[in-house]
ROPA-802773 format. One record per residue (C-alpha): x, y, z; residue in three letters; residue number from 0. Coordinates in Angstrom, 1 decimal. Each point is the difference from the previous one (the first is absolute). Layout:
N
> X; Y; Z; Ala; NUM $
...
***
This chain:
150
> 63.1; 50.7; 86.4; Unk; 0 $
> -0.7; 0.5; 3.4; Unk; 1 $
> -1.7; -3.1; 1.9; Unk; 2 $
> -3.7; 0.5; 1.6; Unk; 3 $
> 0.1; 1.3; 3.3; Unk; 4 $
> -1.8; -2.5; 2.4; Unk; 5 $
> -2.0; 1.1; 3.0; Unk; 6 $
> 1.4; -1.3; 3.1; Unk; 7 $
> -3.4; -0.4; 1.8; Unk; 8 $
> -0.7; -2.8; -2.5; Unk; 9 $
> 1.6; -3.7; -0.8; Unk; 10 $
> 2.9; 0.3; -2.6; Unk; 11 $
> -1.0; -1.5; -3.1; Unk; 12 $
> 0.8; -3.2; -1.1; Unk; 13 $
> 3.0; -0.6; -2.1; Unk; 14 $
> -0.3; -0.5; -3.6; Unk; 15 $
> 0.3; -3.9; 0.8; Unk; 16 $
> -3.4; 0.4; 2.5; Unk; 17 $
> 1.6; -1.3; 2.3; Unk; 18 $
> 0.0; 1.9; 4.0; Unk; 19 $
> 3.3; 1.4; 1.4; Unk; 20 $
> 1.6; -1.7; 2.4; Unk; 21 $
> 0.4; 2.8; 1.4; Unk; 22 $
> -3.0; 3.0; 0.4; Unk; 23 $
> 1.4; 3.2; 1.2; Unk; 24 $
> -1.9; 1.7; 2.8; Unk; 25 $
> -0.8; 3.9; -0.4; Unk; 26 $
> 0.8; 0.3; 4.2; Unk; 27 $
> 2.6; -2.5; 0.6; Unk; 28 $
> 2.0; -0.8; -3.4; Unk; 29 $
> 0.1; -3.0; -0.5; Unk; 30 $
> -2.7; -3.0; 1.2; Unk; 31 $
> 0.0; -3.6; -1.0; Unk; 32 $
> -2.9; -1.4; -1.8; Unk; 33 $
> -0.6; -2.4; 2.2; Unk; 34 $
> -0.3; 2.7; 2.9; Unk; 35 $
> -2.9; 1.6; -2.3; Unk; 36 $
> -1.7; -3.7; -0.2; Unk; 37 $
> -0.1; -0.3; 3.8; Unk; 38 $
> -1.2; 3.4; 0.1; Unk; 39 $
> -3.1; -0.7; -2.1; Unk; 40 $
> -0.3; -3.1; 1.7; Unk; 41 $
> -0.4; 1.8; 3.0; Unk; 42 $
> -1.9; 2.3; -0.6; Unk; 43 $
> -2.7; -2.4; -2.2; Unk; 44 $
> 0.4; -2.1; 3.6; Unk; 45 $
> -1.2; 2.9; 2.4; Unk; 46 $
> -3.1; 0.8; -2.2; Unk; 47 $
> -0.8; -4.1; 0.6; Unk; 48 $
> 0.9; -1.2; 3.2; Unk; 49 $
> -2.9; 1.2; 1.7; Unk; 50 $
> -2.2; -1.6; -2.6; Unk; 51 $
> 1.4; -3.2; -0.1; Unk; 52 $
> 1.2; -0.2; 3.8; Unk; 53 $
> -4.1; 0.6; 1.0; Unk; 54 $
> -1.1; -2.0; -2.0; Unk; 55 $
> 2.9; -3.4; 0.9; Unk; 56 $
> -1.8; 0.5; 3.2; Unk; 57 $
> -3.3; 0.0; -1.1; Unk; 58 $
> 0.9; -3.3; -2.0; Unk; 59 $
> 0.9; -1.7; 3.2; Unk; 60 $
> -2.5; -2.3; 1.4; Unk; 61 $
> 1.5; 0.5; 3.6; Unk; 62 $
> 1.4; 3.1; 1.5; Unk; 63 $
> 3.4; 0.3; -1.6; Unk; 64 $
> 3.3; 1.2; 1.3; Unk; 65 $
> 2.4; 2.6; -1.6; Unk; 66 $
> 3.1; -2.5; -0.8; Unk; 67 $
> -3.1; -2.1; -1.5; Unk; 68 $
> -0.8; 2.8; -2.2; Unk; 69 $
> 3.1; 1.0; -0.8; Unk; 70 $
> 0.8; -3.3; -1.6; Unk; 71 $
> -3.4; -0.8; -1.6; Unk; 72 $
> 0.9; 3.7; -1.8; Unk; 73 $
> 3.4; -1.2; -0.7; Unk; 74 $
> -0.9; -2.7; -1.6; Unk; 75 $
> -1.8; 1.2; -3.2; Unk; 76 $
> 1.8; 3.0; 0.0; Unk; 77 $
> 2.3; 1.1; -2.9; Unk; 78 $
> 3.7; 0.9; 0.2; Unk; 79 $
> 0.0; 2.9; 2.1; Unk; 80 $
> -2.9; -0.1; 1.5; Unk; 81 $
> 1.2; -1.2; 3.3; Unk; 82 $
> -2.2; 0.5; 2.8; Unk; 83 $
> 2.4; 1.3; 3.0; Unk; 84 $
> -0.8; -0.5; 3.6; Unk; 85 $
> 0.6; 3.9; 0.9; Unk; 86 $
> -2.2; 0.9; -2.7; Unk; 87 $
> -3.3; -2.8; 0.8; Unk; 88 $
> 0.1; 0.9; 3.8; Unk; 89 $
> -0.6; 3.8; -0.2; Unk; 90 $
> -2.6; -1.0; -2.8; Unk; 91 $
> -1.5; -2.5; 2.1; Unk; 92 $
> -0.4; 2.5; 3.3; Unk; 93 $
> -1.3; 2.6; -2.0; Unk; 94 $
> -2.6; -2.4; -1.5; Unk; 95 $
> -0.9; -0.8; 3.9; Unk; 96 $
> -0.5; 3.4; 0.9; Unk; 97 $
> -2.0; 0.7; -3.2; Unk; 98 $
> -2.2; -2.6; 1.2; Unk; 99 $
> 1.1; -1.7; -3.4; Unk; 100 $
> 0.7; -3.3; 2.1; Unk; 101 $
> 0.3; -0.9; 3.3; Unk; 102 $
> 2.2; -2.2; 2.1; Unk; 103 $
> 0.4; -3.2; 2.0; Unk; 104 $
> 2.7; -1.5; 2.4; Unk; 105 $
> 0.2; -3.5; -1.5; Unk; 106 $
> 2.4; -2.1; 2.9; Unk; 107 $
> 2.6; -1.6; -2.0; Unk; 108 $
> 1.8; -3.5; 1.0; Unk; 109 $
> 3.3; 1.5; -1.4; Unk; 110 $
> 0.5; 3.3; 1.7; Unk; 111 $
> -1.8; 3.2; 1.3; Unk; 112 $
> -4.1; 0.3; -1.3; Unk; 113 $
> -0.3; 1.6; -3.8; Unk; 114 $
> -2.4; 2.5; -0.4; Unk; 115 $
> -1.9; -1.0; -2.8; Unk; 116 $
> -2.7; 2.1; -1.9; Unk; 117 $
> -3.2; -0.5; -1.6; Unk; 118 $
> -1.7; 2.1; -2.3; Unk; 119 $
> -2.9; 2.1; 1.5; Unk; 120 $
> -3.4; 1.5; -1.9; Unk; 121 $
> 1.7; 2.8; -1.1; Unk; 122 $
> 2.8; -1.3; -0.6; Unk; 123 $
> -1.6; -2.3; -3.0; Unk; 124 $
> -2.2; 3.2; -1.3; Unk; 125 $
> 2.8; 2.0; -0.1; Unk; 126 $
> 2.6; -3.2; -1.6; Unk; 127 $
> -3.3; 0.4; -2.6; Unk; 128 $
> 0.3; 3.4; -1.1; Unk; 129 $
> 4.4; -0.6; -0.2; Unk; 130 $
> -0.7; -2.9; -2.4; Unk; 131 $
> -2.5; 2.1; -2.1; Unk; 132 $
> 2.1; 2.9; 0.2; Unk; 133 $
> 2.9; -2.3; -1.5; Unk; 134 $
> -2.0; -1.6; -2.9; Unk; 135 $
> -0.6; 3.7; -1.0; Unk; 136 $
> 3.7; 0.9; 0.5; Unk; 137 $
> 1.1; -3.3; -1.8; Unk; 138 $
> -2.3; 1.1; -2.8; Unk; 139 $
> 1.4; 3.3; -0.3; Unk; 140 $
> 3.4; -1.4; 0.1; Unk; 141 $
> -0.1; -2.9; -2.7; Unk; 142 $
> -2.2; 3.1; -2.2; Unk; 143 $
> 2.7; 1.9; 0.5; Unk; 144 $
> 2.8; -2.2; -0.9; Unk; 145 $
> -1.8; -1.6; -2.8; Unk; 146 $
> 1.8; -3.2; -1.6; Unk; 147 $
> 3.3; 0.8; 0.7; Unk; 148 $
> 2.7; -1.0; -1.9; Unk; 149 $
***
């Protein structure tokens, strides 16, 4: 008896134990460690959120806030995975700026050069308003789609 073929598009099935492969084989590259799939969903869930969340760290901020400040507020409740790289907050944050998302402040600081800290604008928080309802219908879809899974 021949075994089923399996489509190489998809996940390979879980052995008869259910437990996942160490290894998952990759349809373009051979072979791909598991954990190189994990960071890769990881990523991509964390691109569809950091603009969400990093709008609306600022908007939480009582006083203009700079980007190391956000960067480890976001940090801090993040999970594994999830962390929130300088190169990847800046370009967020200047593209924010020139969306007229936030806007920006030289704060003088007593231990170095001034920080350029940011503050949410009117737009800014209708716009963080639509993300967060946009994300309650996503999150629906999501946990509707998943169900109770095992």
């Amino acid at each position: 008896m021949e075994p089923a073929s399996h489509d190489p598009t998809q996940p390979p099935p879980l052995p008869a134990g259910g437990e996942p492969p160490a290894i998952l084989t990759s349809p373009t590259t051979g072979t791909v460690a598991a954990s190189t799939l994990d960071e890769k969903v990881a990523r991509d869930v964390g691109v569809g959120v950091i603009w969400l969340v990093v709008l609306a760290a600022i908007a939480r901020s009582p006083e203009p806030i700079h980007g190391y400040e956000i960067a480890r507020t976001l940090s801090q409740g993040a999970p594994e995975g999830f962390a929130v790289k300088h190169g990847t907050l800046y370009p967020i944050l200047r593209t924010m700026e020139t969306e007229s998302l936030v806007s920006s402040t030289l704060v003088p600081s007593t231990e170095g050069p001034a920080r350029k800290c940011f503050r949410i604008t009117d737009l800014g928080r209708r716009t963080l308003a639509a993300w967060i309802e946009s994300w309650k219908r996503t999150q629906a879809w999501v946990a509707g789609t998943i169900g109770a899974w095992p």
